[in-house]
N, C-alpha and C positions, 0 to 999 in steps of 0.2 A: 482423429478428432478434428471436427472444423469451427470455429468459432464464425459466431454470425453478429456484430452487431445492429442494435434496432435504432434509430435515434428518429423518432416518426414526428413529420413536419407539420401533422394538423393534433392539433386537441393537447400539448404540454408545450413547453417553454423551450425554447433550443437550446442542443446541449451545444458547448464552448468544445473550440478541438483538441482539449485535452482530458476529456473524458465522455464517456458514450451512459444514455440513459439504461441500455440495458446488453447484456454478452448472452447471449443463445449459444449452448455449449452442446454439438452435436455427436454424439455417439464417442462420450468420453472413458474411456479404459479405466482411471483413477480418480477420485478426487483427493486434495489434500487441503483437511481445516488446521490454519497456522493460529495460535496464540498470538494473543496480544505481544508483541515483542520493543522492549525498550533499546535506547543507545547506551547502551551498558558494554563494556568491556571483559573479558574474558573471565575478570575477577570479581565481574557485578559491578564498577566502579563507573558511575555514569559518566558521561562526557561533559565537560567543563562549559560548554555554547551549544545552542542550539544546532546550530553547524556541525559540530563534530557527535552532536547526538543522532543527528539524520544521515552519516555516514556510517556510523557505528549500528544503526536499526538496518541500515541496508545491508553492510556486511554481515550483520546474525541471520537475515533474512534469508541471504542467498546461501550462508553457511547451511540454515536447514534446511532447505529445499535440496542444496546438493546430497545431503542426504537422505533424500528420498529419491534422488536420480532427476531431479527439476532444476528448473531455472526462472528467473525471473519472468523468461517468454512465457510460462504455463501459468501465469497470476490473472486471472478470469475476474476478480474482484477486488476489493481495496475499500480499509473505512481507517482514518486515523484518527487518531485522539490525542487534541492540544492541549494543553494548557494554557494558552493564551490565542486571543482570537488573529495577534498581529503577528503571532508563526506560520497563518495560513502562506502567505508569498512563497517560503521558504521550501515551504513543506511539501507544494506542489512542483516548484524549481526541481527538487529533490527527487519525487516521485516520477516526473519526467523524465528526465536524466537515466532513472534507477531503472526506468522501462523502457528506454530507448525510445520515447514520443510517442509510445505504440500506447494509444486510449485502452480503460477500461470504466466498467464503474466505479467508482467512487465517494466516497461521503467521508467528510472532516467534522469533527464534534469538538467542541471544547468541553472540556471537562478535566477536573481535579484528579489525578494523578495517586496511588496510593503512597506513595515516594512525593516530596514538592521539590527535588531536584530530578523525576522524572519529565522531560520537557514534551515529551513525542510517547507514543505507543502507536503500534502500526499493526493492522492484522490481515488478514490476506486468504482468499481462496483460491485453489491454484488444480487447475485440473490438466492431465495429460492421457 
């Protein structure tokens, strides 16, 4: 599999180097579409901060992916969902971090949560 990104310099806006307009995914073995996944704890019990929701959505993250034999290097895409538009900082800190700097696409949404102690949901394509 090689991944190619596109981030073309005439005719759209320039992406920031922490996310790329688009991932060209060439000659990929698997795909894998993740659910929306909250910072919930093992017993559904959400995270008390924003903080420890976004550590909690990364560890379920990488929990499913290992079993499908992946890892966060195989995340070709990424769309989270706020609840608040001033968790974006955080949310991207986080994303960073969770990716080791390595850009993908991206898109953040605010939007109402079916849980209002849901703070983050994260979803994720991931091809290998």
């Amino acid at each position: 599999m090689e991944l190619v990104p596109h981030n073309p310099a005439d005719g759209v806006y320039p992406a920031t180097g922490d996310y790329v307009h688009a991932m060209e995914v060439r000659e990929p073995g698997r795909l894998l579409f993740v659910a929306g996944t909250m910072g919930l704890d093992p017993h559904g019990t959400p995270g008390a901060d924003l903080g420890e929701q976004l550590e909690l959505v990364w560890s379920n993250i990488r929990a499913i992916l290992a079993s499908a034999q992946m890892s966060v290097d195989n995340i070709v895409r990424l769309t989270s969902y706020l609840r608040d538009p001033a968790y974006a900082e955080a949310n991207a800190a986080a994303r960073i971090a969770a990716l080791g700097g390595r850009p993908v696409p991206t898109t953040a949404i605010v939007a109402t949560t079916l849980d209002p102690a849901w703070l983050v949901e994260i979803e994720v394509v991931v091809a290998g």
